[in-house]
C-alpha positions, 0 to 999 in steps of 0.5 A, spaced: 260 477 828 262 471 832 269 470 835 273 464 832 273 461 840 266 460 838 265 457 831 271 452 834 269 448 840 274 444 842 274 436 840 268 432 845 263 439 846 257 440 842 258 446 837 250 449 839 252 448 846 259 452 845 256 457 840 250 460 845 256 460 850 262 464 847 257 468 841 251 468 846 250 476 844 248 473 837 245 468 837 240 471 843 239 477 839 233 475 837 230 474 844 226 478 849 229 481 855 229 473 859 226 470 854 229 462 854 231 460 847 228 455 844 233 452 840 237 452 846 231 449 851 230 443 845 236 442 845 237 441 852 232 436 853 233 433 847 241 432 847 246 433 842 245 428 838 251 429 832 254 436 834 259 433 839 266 435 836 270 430 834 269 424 839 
């Protein structure tokens, strides 16, 4: 389970972004050994959209 530093990224960062930082383990965990992720290489090219915390 993630911890709670992980399910509340502070005000002005994106909570995908926090996420994969802080729970990493879990939200890879369905990827090979180096695999890149591809809701964090979308993401990553497509911006954060609405996921900023509270600007």
């Amino acid at each position: 389970m993630a911890s709670q530093k992980a399910l509340n990224p502070p005000k002005g960062e994106c909570r995908q972004c926090w996420y994969h930082a802080y729970a990493s383990n879990e939200a890879h965990k369905h990827l090979k050994p180096r695999e890149d992720c591809p809701a964090c290489v979308d993401h990553m090219l497509n911006g954060h959209d609405g996921m900023i915390v509270g600007r």
